[in-house]
Structures are given as C-alpha cells and as structure tokens.
C-alpha positions, -999 to 999 in steps of 0.1 A, spaced: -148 874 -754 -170 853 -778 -176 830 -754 -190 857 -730 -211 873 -758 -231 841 -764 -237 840 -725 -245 882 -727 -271 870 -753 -313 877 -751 -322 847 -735 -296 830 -728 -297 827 -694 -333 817 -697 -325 788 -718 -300 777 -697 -323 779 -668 -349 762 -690 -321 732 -695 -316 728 -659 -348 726 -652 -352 696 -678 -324 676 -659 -332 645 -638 -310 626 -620 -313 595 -642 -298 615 -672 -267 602 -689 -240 625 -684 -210 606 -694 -193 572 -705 -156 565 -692 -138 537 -701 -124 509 -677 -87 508 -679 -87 473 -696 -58 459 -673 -74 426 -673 -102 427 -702 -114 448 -725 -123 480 -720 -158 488 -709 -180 520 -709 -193 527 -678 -228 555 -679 -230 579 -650 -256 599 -646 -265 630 -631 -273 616 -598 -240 591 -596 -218 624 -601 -244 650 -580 -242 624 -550 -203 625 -547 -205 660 -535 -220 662 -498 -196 626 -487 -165 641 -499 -178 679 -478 -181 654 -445 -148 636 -451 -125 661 -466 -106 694 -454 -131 723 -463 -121 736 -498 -129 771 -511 -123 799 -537 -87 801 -525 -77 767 -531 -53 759 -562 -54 723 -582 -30 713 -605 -48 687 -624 -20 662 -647 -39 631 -645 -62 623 -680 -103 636 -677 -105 604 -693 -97 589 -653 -128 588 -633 -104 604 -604 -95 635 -624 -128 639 -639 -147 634 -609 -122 657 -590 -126 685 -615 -162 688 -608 -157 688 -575 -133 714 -575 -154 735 -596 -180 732 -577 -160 746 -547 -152 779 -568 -114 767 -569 -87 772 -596 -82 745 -619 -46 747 -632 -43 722 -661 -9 704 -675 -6 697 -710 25 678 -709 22 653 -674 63 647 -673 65 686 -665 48 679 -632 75 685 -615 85 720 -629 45 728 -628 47 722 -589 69 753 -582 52 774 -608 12 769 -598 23 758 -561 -15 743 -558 -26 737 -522 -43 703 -536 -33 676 -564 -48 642 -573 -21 619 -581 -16 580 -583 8 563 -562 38 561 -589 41 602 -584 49 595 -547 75 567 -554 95 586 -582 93 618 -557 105 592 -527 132 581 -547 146 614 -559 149 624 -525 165 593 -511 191 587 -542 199 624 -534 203 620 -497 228 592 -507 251 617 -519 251 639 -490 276 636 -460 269 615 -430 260 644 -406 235 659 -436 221 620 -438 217 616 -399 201 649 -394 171 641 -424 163 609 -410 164 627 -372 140 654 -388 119 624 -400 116 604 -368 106 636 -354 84 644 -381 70 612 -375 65 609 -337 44 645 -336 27 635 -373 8 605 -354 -1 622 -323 -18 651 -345 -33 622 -368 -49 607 -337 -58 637 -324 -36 637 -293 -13 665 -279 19 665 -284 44 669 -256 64 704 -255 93 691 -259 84 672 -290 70 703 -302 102 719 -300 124 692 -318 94 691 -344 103 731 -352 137 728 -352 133 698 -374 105 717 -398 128 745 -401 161 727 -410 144 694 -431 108 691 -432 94 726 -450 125 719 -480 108 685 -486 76 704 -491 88 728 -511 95 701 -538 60 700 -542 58 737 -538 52 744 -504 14 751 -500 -2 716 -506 -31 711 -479 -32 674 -488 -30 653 -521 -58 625 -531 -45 593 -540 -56 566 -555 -54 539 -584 -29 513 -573 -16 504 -540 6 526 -523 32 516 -496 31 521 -461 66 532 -459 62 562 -486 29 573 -474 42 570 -434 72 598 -449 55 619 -466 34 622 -435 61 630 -412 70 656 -438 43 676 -433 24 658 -463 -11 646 -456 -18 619 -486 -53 614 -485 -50 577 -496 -87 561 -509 -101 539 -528 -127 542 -562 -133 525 -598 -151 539 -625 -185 523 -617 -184 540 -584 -184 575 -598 -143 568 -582 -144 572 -542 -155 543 -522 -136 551 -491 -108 573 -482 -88 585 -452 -107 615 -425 -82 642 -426 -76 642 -387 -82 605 -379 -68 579 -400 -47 545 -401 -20 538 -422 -21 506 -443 -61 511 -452 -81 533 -477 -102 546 -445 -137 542 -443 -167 543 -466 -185 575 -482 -215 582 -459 -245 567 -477 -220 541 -493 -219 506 -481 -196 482 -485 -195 443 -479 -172 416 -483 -187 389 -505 -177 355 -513 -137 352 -518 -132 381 -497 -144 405 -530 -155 437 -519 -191 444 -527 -204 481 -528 -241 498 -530 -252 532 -532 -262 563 -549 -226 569 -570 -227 531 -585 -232 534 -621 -261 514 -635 -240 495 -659 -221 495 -692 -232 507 -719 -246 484 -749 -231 450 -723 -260 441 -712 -239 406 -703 -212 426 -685 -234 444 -667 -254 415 -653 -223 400 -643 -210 432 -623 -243 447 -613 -260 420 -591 -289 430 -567 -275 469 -567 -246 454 -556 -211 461 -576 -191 435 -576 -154 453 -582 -132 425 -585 -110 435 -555 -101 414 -527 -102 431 -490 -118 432 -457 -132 461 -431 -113 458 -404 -123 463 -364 -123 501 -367 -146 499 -401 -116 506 -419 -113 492 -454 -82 471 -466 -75 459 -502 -54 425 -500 -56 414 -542 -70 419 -575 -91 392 -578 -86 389 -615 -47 402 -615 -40 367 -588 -15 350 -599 -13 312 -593 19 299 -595 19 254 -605 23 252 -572 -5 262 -564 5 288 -544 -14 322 -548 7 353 -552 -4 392 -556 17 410 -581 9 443 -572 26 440 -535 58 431 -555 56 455 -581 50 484 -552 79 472 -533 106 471 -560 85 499 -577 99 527 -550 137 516 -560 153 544 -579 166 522 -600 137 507 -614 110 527 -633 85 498 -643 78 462 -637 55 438 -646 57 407 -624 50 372 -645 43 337 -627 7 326 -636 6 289 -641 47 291 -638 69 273 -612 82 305 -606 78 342 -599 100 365 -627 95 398 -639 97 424 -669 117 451 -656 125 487 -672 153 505 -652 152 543 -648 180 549 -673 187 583 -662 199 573 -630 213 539 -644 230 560 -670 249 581 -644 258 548 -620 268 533 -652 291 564 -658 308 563 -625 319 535 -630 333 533 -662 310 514 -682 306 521 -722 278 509 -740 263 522 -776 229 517 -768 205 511 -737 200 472 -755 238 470 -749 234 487 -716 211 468 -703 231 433 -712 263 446 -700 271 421 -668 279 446 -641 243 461 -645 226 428 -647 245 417 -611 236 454 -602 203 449 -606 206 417 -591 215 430 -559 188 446 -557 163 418 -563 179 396 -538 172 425 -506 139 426 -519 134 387 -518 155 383 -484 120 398 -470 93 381 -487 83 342 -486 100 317 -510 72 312 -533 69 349 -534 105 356 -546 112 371 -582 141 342 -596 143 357 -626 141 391 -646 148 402 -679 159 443 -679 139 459 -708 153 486 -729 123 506 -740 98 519 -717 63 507 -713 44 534 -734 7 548 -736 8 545 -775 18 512 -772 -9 500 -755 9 489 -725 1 511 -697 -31 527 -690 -37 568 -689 -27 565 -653 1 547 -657 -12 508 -647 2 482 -663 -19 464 -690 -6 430 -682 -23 410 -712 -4 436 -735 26 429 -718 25 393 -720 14 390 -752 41 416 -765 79 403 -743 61 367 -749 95 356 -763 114 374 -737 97 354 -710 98 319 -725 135 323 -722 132 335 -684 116 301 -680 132 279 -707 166 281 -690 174 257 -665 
C-alpha cells in the first residue's frame, strides 16, 4: 500500500515519464559479474540498448508468451540468464514466481506448476536420474512399458520437431503411451511447462532426447554475460539435437582462429568495467571473443566442442575437454559433482562427490556401517562401487580420455566456499588449489 501511494502521488507519473524520456540506449543499467571459473571475476556494463535489443529475437524464436504464462524463477538475478529472463518475462505481463530457497525446486514445481522455467543442465540430470534410479526398482513389465512409452514418445516427438505428420497409427501408440507414462513424467515438473530454457554448461544429448520424447521441449541455447546471455538457441518447431540452434536475428557469429566462436551485435556489452586491459583483450573490432570453441554447422546451426581456457592438455600432449566427461558421469545417480583433473598430467583423474543420499541407502542394503561419510566414502565396497562405474564410462571413451584415478570427496562443493559458481559451475582454480594434497596422491602413487 505504501508502495502504491508514492505511485498515487501529484506528479508522479510525470516524473517518471520525465525519467524515461531522459533514457538513451547507451545508459548503464547494470554490472554482472563473470562466473570466475577460469579467472577472476569481471564486471561486465550493459546498457539500455544491450538488454532493450534481446526482446524482438527472443519474440521471433520463442513460443509466444503472454499474461497467462507462470515462471518459477530459482536461478540467482545475479546470472545474466535469470536476470535477463526476468525482464523478459515482465515485459510479457507474466507471473514471476520467485524461490528463496533453490533445493525446494522440486516441491515449488507442484505448488506454482509454471508453464516456463530457466534452469541449467544439472536440474535435468538430477531429475533424469531420480527417475531412472526409481525405474530400477520397478518390475520388469513396469520397466519395459516406460522405455516402450519412451521409444514411442520419441519416434512422434521428432516427426513434430521436424514438422512432419505422424502416421495414425503412431498417433495411437503415442496416446496410449502419454496416458500410461509420458503425462506422469510431466507431472514431476508439474504438468503445465510449455518449454524450459537452458543454458550454462553442456547438456547431453541423451537427457535432452528424453525429456523430449516426454513431452518436454528443452529449449537448449547458448549466452555469456557480455552477450546480454542468448547467442543462439533452439526454434521451438524446428530444431537439431546436439547444437544450441541458430543465432539471434541481428546477431552474428563467426568462428575465429582456433575454432573460438566470435560474436557481434547489438546485445554485446561494451566491456568491463574499470579493465580497460580486459576489455581490449575481449572486445576486438566489435567482435567478442568468448573463449568457447565450436563451429556452425551445414544447417547454420551452432555447436560448442571446448572451453578454450577449461582444455586440458594432458604430457602427452593429447588435448582433452573436461566438461564432456564431467556431463557424462555427471547424469549418474550416484555421483552429485566432479571436477575432472589432468592438465600437464600423464593422466586423466577426477575429484568426485557422491550423492550420499542415494549412496547412503545402497550402502544400507547392503550392510555396510560407517560413522561418518569420511569413513563412508573409504570403506572398500563403495570405492570398487564406484569403480564400476568409472570403468562403463571409460569402456566408451578413447584411452587418453579415460579417468585412471579418482578420489571420493566427503563434503560437497559449496557456494560459500568458493567452489562453485551461483549456477552451480565448478570453479576449477578453487578446486585445485583447495584438494591440492588430495590430487598429488592420485598421481604420486604408482
């Protein structure tokens, strides 16, 4: 009510006309911070025009959004994704559901049931893993009828995605399937999402290929901070797997030397603030040099292959991406974090933090006692356990990609402690710097 009696004021709305009017599109509006995964943190200056130029892209490439639509926002406003996002939605008139707690997400789902939600790609793994530990548990006929409903789901998801028609008698299967599978998976994220943004780390192929035959339309893209976020992102209707879809009209995007991807255009920031040396660096020719590997592929599709600055080069000489290998053993259940190690090592090995509630309850089944999660983690049967598991993930990959070692953690990664970023990336020079005895031993021992 106070808040509406200083709008009700004499002149008020005269002076906030008056305000507008003074506005250009070269005024500062904000400064948000680069994650600092690989440096320092940097304050990147958008303007009025950077943010004001996001708007008529995202009308050409997304779903049309109005007064009826329902966000549930969890990521920080201090993430150029949620920030940006929140502008847009407000400027479509929707409902901006905040959460004040982001581990309640899940709860929040089935309370707000929004009909869109920006997320990163670690939501999707720990929601694809809940599902699949569970369907472990079910009986074989429960087991062979989700993954029929999925292959279904899957077959009519792509024809619709290439806008092709699907045959009637797919079109049956996909209802019977919907009704008995499909829908139930959606209601986990409450049942009325239109499509969920993504971006900030890769995302596998395999989880975003599910949750598509679910019913699920992740619209997977890709964005930093200096680009006022988007740079490209999947067309709602027309889209391929595997890429972040095609440029933002008006944004261009090249592939520079080392395969880095280059980008131009109205949303680039003009630089960071009080770096003048930093911003020379990034900023060259209007051109913003992000630091990410990729190329545009035949259908002007953009694909992200490496962080330039994240490579890791092993003495071999062999160049590895540690992002691939943390997305694939990321989407275990049994694994909550990892931070692969290797640069300037003659081998790839990894910090790993298991998801101790589901460790905790294999650990249970089977009789094993331990005091602590230090002792839990140490106790043989989980180390092979989780050994296991590393070895199907390196039957797949190439030798000098394979993680010989690991060291289970017993402590979480953790915002406070520096070592993970608001949207849950992994700071790796904290990391290093902070298990630095752990991973001597990984490579001290013959």
């Amino acid at each position: 009510d106070d808040l509406r009696a200083v709008g009700a004021a004499p002149g008020a709305a005269e002076e906030v006309e008056a305000r507008l009017a003074r506005v250009t599109p070269e005024d500062l509006v904000t400064l948000i911070y680069t994650s600092g995964t690989t440096g320092e943190p940097k304050g990147v200056m958008l303007t009025q025009g950077n943010l004001l130029s996001c708007f008529p892209p995202h009308d050409a490439r997304l779903p049309a959004l109005c007064e009826d639509d329902v966000s549930l926002c969890f990521l920080p406003l201090s993430h150029v994704f949620e920030r940006g996002w929140t502008y847009y939605a407000l400027s479509k008139g929707m409902v901006n559901c905040y959460l004040e707690d982001p581990a309640q997400v899940v709860e929040a789902l089935q309370q707000v049931r929004p009909t869109v939600m920006c997320a990163v790609p670690r939501f999707y793994e720990k929601v694809y893993a809940a599902i699949f530990k569970q369907l472990k548990q079910a009986s074989l006929p429960r087991r062979a009828l989700f993954h029929w409903a999925v292959t279904v789901g899957g077959k009519a998801g792509r024809l619709r995605k290439d806008q092709l028609p699907v045959p009637f008698l797919l079109r049956v299967r996909y209802r019977i399937a919907d009704a008995l599978v499909l829908k139930k998976v959606r209601g986990i994220v409450g049942g009325r999402i239109r499509f969920f943004p993504c971006a900030g780390a890769p995302l596998s192929q395999t989880i975003e290929e599910f949750f598509h035959a679910c019913g699920i339309f992740i619209c997977y893209g890709y964005g930093l901070t200096e680009t006022t976020a988007t740079v490209s992102t999947h067309e709602a209707h027309h889209f391929k797997f595997g890429t972040v879809g095609k440029p933002l009209n008006g944004v261009q995007v090249r592939i520079g030397e080392h395969d880095e991807i280059l980008v131009k255009g109205p949303t680039v920031s003009k630089g960071y603030f009080k770096r003048p040396e930093a911003t020379a660096e990034a900023f060259v020719d209007g051109w913003f040099h992000t630091g990410d590997a990729g190329l545009l592929d035949e259908d002007g599709c953009l694909v992200i292959t490496d962080r330039i600055k994240d490579l890791i080069k092993t003495s071999g000489g062999k160049y590895v991406a540690p992002q691939a290998i943390e997305a694939a053993l990321g989407s275990d259940p049994y694994v909550e974090q990892i931070a692969v190690i290797g640069d300037g090592r003659r081998f790839i090995s990894a910090l790993l933090v298991p998801s101790f509630p589901n460790l905790e309850e294999w650990a249970r089944a089977r009789g094993i006692e331990a005091a602590s999660r230090e002792e839990l983690v140490a106790h043989p049967e989980v180390v092979a356990f989780y050994q296991e598991r590393i070895d199907r993930h390196n039957a797949g990959v190439a030798r000098f990609k394979q993680v010989k070692k690991f060291t289970l953690l017993p402590r979480e990664f953790t915002l406070e402690a520096g070592e993970i970023t608001p949207t849950l990336k992994v700071r790796r020079k904290q990391v290093l710097a902070r298990y630095q005895r752990e991973i001597e031993a990984m490579y001290a021992e013959p």
